[in-house]
mmCIF file as Biopython writes it, N, C-alpha, C and O atoms, coordinates in Angstrom:
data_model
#
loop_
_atom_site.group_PDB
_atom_site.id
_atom_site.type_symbol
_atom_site.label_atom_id
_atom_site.label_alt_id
_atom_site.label_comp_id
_atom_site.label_asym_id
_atom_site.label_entity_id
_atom_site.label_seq_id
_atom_site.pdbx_PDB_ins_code
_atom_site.Cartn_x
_atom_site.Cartn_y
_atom_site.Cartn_z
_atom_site.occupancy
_atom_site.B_iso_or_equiv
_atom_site.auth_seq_id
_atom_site.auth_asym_id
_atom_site.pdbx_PDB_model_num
ATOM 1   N N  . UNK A ? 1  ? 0.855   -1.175 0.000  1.0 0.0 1  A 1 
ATOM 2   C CA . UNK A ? 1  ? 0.000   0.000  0.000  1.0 0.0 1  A 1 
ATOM 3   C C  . UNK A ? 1  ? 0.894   1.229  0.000  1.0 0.0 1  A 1 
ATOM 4   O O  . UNK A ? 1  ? 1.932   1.245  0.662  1.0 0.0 1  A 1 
ATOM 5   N N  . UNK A ? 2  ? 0.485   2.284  -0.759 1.0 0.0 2  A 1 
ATOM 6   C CA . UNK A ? 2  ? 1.265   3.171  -0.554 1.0 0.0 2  A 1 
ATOM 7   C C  . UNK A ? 2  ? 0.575   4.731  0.412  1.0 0.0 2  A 1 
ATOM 8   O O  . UNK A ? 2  ? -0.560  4.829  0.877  1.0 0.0 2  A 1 
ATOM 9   N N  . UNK A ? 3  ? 1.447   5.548  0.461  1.0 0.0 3  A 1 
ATOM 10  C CA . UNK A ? 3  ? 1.176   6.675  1.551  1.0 0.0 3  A 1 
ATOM 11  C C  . UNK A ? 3  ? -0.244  7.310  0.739  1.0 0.0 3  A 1 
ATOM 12  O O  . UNK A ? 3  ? -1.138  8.065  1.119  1.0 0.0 3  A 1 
ATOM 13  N N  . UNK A ? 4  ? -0.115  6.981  0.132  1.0 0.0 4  A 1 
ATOM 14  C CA . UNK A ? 4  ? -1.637  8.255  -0.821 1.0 0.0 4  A 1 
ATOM 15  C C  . UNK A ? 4  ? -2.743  7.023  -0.447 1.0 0.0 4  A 1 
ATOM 16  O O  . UNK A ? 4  ? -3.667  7.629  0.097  1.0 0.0 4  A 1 
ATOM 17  N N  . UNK A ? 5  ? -3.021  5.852  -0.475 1.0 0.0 5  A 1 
ATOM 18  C CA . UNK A ? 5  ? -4.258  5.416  0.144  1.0 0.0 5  A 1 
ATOM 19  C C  . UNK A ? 5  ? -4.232  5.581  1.660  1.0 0.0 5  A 1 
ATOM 20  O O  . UNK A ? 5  ? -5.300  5.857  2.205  1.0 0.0 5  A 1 
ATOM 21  N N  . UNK A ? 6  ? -3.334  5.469  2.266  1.0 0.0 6  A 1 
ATOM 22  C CA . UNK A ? 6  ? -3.514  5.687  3.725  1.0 0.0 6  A 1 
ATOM 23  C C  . UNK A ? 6  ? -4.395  6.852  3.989  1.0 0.0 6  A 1 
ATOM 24  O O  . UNK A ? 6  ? -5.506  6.771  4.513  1.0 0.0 6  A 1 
ATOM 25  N N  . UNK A ? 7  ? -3.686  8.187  3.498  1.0 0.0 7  A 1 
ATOM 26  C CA . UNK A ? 7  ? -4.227  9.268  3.485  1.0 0.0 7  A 1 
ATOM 27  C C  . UNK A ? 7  ? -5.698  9.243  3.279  1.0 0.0 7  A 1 
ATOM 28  O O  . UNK A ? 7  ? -6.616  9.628  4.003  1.0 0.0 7  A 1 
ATOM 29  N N  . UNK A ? 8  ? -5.680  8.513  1.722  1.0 0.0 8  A 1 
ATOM 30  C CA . UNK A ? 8  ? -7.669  8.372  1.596  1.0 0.0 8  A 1 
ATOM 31  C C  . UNK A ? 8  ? -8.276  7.654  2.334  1.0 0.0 8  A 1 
ATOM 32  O O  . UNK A ? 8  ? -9.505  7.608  2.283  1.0 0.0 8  A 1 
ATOM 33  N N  . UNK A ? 9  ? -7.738  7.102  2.985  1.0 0.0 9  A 1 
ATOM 34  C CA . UNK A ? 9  ? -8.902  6.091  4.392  1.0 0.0 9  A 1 
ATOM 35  C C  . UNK A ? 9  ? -8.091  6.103  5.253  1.0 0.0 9  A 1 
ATOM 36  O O  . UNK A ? 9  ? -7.363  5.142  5.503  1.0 0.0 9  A 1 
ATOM 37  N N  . UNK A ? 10 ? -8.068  7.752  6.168  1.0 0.0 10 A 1 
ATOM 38  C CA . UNK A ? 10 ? -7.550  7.628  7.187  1.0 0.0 10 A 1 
ATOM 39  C C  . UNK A ? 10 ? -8.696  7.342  8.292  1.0 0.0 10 A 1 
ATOM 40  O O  . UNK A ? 10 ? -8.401  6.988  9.434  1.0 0.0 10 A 1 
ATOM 41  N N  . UNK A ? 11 ? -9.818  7.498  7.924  1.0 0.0 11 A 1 
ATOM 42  C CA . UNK A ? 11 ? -10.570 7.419  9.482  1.0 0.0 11 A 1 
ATOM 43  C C  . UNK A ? 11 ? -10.966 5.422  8.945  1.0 0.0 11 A 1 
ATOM 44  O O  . UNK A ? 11 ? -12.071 5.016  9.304  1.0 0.0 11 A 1 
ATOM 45  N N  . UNK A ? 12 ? -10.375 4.768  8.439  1.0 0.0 12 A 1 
ATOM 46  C CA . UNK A ? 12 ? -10.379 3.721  8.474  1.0 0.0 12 A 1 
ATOM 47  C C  . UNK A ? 12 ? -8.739  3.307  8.994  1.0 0.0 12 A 1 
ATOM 48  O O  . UNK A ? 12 ? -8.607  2.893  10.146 1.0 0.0 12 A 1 
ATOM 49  N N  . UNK A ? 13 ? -8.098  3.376  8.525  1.0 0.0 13 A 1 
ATOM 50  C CA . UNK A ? 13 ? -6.703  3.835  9.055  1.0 0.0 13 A 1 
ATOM 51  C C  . UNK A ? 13 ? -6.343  3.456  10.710 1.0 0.0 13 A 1 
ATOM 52  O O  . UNK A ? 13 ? -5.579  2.689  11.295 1.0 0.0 13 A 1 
ATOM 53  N N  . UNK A ? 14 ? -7.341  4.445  11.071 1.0 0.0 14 A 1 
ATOM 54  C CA . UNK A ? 14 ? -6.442  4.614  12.315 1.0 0.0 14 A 1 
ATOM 55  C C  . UNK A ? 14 ? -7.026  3.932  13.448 1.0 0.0 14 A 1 
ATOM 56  O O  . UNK A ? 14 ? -6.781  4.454  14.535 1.0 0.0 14 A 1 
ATOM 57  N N  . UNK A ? 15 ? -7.661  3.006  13.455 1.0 0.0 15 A 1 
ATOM 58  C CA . UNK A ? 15 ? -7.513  2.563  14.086 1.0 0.0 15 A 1 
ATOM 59  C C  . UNK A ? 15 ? -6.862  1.060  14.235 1.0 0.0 15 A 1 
ATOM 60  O O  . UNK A ? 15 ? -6.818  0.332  15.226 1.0 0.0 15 A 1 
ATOM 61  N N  . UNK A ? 16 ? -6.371  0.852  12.893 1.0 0.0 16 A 1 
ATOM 62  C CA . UNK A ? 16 ? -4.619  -0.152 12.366 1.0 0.0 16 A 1 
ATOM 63  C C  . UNK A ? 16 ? -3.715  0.547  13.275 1.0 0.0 16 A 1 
ATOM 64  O O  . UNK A ? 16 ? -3.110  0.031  14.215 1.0 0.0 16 A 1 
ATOM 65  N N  . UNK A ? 17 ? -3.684  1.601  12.959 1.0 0.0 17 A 1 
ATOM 66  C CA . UNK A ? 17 ? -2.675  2.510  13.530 1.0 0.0 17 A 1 
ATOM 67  C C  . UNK A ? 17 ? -2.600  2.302  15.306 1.0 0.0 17 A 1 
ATOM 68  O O  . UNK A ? 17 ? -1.500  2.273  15.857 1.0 0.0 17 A 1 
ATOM 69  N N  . UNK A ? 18 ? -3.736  2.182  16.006 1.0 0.0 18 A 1 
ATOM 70  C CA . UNK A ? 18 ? -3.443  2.368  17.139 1.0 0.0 18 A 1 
ATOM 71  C C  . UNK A ? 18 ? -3.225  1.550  17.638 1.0 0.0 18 A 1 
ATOM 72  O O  . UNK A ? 18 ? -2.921  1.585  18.830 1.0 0.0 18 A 1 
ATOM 73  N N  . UNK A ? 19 ? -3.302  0.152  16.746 1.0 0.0 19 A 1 
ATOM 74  C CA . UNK A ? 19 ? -2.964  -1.134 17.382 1.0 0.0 19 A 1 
ATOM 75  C C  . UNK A ? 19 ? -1.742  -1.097 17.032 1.0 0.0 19 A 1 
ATOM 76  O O  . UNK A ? 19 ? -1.178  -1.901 17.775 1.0 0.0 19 A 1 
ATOM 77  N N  . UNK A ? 20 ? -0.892  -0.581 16.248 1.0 0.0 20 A 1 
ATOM 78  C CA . UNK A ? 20 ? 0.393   -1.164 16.405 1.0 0.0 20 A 1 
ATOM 79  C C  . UNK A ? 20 ? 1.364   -0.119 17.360 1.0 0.0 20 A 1 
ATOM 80  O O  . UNK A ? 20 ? 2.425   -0.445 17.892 1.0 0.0 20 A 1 
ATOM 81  N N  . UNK A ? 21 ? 0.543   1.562  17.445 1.0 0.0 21 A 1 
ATOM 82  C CA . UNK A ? 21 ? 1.191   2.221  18.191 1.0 0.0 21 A 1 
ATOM 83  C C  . UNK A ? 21 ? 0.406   2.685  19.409 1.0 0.0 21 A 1 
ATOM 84  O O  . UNK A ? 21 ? 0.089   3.874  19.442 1.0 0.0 21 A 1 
ATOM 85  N N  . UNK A ? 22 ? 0.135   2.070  20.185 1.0 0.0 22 A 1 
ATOM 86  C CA . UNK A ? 22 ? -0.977  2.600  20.852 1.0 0.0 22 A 1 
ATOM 87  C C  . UNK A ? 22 ? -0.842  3.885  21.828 1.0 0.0 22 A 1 
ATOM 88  O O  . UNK A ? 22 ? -1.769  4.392  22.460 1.0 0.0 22 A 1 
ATOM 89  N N  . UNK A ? 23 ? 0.382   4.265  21.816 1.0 0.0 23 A 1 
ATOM 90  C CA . UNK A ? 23 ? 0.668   4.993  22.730 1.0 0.0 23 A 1 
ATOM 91  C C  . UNK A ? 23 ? 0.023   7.216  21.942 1.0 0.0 23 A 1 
ATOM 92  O O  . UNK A ? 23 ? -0.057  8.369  22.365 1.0 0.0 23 A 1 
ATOM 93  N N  . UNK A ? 24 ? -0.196  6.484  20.787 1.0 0.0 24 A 1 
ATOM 94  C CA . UNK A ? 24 ? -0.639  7.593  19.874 1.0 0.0 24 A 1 
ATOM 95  C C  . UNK A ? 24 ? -2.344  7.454  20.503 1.0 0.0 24 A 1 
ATOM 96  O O  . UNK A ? 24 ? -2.991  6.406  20.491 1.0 0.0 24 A 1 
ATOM 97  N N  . UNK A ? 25 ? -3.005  9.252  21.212 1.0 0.0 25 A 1 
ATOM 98  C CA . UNK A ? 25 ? -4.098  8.924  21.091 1.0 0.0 25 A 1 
ATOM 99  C C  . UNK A ? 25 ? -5.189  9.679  20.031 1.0 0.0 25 A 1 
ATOM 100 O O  . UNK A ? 25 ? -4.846  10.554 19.235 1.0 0.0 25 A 1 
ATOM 101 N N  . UNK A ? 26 ? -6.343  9.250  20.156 1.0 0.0 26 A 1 
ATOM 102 C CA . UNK A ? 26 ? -7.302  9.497  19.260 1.0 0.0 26 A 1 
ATOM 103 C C  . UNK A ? 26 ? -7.014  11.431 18.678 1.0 0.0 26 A 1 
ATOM 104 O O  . UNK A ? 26 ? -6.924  11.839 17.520 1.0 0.0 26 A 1 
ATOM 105 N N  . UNK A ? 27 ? -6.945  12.138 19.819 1.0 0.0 27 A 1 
ATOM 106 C CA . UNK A ? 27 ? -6.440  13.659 19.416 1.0 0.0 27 A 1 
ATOM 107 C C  . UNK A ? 27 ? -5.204  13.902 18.465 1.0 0.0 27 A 1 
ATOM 108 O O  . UNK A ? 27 ? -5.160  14.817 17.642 1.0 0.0 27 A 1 
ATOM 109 N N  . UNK A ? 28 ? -4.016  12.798 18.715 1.0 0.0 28 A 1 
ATOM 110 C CA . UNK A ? 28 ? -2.758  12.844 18.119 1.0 0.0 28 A 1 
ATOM 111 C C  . UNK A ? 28 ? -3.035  12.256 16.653 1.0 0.0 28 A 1 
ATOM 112 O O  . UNK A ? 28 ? -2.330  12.571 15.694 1.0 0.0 28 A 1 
ATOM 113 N N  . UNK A ? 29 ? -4.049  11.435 16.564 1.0 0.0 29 A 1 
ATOM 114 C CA . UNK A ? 29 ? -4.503  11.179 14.971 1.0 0.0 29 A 1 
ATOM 115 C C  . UNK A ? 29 ? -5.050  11.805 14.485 1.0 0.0 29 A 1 
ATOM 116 O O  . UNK A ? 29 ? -5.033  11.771 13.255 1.0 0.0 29 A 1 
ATOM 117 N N  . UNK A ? 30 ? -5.877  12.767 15.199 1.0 0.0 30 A 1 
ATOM 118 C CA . UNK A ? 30 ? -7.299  13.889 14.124 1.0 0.0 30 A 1 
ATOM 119 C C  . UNK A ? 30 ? -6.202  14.592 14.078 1.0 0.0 30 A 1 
ATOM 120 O O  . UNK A ? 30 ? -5.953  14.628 12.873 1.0 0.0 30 A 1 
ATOM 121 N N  . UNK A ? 31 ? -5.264  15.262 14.706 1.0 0.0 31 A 1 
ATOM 122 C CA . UNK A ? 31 ? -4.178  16.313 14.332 1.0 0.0 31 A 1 
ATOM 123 C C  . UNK A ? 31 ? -3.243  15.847 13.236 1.0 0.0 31 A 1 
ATOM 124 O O  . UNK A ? 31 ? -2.943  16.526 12.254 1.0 0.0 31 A 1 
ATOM 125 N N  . UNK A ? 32 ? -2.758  14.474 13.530 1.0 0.0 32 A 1 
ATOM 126 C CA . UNK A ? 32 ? -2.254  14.121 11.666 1.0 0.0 32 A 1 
ATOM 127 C C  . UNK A ? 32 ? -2.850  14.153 10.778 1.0 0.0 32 A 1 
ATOM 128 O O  . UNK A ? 32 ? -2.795  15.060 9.948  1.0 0.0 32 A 1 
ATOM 129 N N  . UNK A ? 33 ? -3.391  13.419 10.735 1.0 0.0 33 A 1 
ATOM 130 C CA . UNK A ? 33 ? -5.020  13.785 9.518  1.0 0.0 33 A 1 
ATOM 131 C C  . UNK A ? 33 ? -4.258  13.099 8.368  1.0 0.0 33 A 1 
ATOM 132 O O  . UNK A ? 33 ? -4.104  13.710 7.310  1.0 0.0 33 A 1 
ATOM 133 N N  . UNK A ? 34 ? -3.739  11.760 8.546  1.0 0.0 34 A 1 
ATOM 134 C CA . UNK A ? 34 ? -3.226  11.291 7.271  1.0 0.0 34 A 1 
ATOM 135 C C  . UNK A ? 34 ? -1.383  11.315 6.583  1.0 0.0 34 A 1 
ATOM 136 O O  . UNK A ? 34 ? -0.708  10.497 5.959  1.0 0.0 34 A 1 
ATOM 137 N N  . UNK A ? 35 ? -1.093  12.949 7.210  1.0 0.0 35 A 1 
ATOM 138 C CA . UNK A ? 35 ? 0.221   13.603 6.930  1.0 0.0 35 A 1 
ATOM 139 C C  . UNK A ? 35 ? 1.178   12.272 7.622  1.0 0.0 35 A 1 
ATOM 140 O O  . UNK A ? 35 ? 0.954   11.814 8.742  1.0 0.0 35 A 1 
ATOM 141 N N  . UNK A ? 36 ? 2.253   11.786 6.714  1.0 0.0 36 A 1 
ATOM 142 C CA . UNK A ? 36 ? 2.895   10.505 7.309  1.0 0.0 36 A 1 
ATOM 143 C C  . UNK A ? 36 ? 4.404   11.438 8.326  1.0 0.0 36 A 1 
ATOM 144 O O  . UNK A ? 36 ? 4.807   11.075 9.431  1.0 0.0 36 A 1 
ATOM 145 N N  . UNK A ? 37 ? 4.901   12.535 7.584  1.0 0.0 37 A 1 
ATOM 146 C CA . UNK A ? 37 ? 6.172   13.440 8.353  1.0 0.0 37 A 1 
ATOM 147 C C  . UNK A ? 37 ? 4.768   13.608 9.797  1.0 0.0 37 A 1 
ATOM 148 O O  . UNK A ? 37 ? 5.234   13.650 10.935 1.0 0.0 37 A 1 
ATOM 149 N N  . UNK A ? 38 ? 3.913   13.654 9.727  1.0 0.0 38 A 1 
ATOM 150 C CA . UNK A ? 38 ? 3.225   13.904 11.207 1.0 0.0 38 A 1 
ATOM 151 C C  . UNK A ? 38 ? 3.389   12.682 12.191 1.0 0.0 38 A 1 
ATOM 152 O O  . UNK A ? 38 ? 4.073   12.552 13.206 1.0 0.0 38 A 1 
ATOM 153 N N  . UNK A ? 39 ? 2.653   11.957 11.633 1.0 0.0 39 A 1 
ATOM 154 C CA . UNK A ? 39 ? 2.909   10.704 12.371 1.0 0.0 39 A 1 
ATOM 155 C C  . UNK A ? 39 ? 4.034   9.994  12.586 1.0 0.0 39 A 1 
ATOM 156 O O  . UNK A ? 39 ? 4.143   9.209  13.529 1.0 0.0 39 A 1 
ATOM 157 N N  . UNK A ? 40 ? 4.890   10.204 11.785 1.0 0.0 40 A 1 
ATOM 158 C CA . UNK A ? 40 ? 6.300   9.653  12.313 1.0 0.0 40 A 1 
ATOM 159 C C  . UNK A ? 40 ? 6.682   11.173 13.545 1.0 0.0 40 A 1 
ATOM 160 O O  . UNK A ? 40 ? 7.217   11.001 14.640 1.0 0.0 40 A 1 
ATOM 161 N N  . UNK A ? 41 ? 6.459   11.887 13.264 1.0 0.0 41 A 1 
ATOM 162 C CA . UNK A ? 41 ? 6.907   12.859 14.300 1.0 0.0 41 A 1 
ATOM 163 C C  . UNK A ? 41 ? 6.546   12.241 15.949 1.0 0.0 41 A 1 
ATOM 164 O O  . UNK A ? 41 ? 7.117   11.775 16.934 1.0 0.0 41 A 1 
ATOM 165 N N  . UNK A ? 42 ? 5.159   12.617 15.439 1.0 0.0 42 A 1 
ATOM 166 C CA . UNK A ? 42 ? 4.401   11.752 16.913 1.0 0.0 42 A 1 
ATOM 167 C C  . UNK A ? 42 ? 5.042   10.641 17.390 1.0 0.0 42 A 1 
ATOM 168 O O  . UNK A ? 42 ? 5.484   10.641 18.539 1.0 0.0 42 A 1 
ATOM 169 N N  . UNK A ? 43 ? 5.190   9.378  16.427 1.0 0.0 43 A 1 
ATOM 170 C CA . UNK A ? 43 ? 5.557   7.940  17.046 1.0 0.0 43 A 1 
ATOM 171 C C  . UNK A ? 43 ? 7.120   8.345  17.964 1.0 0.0 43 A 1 
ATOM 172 O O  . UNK A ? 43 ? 7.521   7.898  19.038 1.0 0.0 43 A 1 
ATOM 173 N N  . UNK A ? 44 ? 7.844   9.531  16.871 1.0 0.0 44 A 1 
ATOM 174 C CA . UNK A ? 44 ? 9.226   9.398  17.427 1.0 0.0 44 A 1 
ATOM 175 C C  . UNK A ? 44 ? 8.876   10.263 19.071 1.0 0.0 44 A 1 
ATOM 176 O O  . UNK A ? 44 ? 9.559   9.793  19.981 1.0 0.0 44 A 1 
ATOM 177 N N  . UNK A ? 45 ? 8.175   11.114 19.386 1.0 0.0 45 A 1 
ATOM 178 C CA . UNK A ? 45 ? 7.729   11.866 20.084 1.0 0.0 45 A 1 
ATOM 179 C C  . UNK A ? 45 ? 7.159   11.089 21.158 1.0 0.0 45 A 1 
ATOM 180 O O  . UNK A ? 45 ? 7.059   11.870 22.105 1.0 0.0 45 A 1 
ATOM 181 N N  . UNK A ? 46 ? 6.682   9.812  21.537 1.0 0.0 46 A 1 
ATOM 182 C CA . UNK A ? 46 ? 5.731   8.753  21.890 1.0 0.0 46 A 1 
ATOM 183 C C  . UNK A ? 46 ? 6.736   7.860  22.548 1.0 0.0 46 A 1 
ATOM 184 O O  . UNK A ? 46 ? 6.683   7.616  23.753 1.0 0.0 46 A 1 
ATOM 185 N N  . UNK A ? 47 ? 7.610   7.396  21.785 1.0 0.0 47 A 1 
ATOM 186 C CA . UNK A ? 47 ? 8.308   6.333  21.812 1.0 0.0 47 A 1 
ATOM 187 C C  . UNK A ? 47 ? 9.881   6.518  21.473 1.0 0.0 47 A 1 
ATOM 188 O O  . UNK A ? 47 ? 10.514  5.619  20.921 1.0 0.0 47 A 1 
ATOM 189 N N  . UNK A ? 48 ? 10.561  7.963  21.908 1.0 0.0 48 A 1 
ATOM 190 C CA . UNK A ? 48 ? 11.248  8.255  21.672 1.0 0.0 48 A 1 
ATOM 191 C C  . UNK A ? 48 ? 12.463  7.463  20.136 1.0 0.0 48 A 1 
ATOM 192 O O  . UNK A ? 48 ? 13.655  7.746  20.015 1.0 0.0 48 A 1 
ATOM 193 N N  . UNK A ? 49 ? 11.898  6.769  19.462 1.0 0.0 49 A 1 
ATOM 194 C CA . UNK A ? 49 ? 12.162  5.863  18.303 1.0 0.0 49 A 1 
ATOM 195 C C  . UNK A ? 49 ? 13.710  7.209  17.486 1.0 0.0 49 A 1 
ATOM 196 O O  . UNK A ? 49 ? 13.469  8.182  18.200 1.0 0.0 49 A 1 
ATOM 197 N N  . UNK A ? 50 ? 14.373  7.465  16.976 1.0 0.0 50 A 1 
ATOM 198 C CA . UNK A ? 50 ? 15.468  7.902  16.270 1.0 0.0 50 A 1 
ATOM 199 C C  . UNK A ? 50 ? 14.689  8.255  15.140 1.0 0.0 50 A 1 
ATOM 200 O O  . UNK A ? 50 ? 13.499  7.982  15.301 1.0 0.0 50 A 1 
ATOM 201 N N  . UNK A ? 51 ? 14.931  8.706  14.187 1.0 0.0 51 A 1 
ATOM 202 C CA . UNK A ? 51 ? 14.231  9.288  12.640 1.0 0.0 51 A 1 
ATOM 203 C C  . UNK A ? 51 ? 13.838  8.148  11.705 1.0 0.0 51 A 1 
ATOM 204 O O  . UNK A ? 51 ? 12.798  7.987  11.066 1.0 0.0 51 A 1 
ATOM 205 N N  . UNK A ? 52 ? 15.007  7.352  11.795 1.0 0.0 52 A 1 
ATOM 206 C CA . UNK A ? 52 ? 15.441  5.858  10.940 1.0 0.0 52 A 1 
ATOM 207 C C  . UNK A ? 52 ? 14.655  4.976  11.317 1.0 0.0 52 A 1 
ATOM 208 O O  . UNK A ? 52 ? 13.983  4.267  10.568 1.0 0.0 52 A 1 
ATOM 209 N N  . UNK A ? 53 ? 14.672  4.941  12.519 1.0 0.0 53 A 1 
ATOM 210 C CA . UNK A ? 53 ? 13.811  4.011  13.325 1.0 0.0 53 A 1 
ATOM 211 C C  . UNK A ? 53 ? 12.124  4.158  12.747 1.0 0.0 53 A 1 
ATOM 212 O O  . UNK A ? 53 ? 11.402  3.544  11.961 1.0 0.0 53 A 1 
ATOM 213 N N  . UNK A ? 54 ? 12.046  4.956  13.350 1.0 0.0 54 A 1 
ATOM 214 C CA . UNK A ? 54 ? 10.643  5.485  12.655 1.0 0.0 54 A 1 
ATOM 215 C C  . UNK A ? 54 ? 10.406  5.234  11.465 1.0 0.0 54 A 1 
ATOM 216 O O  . UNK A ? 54 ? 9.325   4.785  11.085 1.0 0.0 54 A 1 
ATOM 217 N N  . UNK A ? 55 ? 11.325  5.474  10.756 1.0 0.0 55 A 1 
ATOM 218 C CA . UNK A ? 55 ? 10.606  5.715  9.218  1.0 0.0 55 A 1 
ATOM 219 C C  . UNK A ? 55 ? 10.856  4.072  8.689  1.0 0.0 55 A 1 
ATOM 220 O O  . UNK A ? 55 ? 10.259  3.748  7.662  1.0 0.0 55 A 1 
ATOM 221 N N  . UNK A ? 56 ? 11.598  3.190  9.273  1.0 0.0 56 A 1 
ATOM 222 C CA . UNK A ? 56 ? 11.516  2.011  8.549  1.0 0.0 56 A 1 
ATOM 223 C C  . UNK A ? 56 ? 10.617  0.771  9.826  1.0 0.0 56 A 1 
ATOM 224 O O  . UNK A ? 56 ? 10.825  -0.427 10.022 1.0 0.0 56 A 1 
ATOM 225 N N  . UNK A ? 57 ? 9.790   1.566  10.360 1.0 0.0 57 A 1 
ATOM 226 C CA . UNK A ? 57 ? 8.832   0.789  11.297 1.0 0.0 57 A 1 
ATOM 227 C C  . UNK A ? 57 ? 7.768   1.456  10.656 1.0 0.0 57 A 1 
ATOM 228 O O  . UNK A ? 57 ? 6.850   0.636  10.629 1.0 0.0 57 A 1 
ATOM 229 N N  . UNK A ? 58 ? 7.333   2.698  10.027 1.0 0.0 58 A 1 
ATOM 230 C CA . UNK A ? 58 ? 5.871   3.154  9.335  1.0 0.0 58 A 1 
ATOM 231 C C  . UNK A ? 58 ? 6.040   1.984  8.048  1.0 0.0 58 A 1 
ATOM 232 O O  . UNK A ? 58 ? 5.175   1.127  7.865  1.0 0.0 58 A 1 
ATOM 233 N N  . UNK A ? 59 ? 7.655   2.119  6.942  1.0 0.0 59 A 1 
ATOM 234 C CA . UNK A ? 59 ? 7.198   1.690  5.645  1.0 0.0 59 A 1 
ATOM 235 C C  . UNK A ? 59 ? 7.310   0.001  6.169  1.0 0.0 59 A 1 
ATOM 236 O O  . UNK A ? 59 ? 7.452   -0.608 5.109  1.0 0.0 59 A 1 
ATOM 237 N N  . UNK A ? 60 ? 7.310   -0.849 7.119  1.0 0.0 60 A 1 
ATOM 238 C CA . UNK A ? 60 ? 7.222   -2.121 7.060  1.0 0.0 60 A 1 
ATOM 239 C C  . UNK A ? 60 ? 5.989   -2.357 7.221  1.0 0.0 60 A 1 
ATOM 240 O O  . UNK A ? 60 ? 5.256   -3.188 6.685  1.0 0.0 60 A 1 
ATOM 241 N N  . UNK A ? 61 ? 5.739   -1.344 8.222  1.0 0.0 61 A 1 
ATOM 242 C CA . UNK A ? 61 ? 4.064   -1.403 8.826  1.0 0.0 61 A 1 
ATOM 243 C C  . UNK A ? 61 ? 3.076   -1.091 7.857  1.0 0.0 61 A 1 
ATOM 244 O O  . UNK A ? 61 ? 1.928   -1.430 8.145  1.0 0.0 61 A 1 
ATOM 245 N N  . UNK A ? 62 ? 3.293   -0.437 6.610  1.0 0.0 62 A 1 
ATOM 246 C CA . UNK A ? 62 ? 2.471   0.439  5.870  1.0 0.0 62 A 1 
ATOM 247 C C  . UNK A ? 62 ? 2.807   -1.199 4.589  1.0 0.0 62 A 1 
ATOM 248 O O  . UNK A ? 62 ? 1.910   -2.041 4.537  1.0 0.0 62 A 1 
ATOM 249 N N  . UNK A ? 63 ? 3.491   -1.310 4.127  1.0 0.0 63 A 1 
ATOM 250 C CA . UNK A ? 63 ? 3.979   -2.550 3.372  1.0 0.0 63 A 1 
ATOM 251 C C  . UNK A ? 63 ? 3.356   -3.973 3.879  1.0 0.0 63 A 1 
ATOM 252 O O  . UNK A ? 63 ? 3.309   -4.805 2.973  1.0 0.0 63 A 1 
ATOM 253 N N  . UNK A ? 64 ? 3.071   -4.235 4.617  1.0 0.0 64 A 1 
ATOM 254 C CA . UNK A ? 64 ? 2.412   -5.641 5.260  1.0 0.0 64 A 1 
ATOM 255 C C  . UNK A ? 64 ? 0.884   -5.325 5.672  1.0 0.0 64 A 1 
ATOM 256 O O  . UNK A ? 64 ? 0.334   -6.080 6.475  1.0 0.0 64 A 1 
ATOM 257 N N  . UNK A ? 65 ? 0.151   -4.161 5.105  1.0 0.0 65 A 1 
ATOM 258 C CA . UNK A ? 65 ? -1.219  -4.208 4.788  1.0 0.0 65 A 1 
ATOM 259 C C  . UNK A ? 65 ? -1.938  -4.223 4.115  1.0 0.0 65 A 1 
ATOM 260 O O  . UNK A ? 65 ? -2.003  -3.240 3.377  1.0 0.0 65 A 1 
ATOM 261 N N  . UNK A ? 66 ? -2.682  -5.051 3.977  1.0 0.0 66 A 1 
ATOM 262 C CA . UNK A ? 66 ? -3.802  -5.503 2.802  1.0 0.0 66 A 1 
ATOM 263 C C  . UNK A ? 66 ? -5.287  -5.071 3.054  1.0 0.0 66 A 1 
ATOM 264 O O  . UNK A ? 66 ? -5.856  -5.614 4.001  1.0 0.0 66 A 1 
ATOM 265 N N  . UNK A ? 67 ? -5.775  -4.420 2.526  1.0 0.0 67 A 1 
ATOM 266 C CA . UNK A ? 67 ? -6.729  -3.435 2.424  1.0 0.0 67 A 1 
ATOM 267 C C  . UNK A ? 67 ? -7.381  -3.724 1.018  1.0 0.0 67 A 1 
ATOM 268 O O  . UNK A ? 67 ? -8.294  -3.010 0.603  1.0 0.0 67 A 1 
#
């Protein structure tokens, strides 16, 4: 899957999302609104995760869903 369907079904989305990050809550998702530099901000912000970290835990996570 790539970042442009996420975006189009984010209020389907997120709640994938909170199962794998749960520490993100429902306010920290209506404020991303889809934007992926948001949500990696947050996760790194959450889970103190490194930049790298982050960004190759969204594209594995975003890559192993079938929708």
């Amino acid at each position: 899957m790539d970042w442009n369907q996420v975006e189009g079904n984010w209020k389907q989305v997120k709640g994938k999302i909170k199962e794998k990050w749960g520490k993100l809550t429902d306010d920290d998702l209506d404020v991303i609104d889809g934007k992926r530099d948001q949500l990696e901000g947050k996760i790194q912000e959450r889970y103190g995760y490194q930049k790298d970290q982050t960004r190759k835990e969204v594209d594995d996570w975003c890559g192993r869903q079938t929708w």
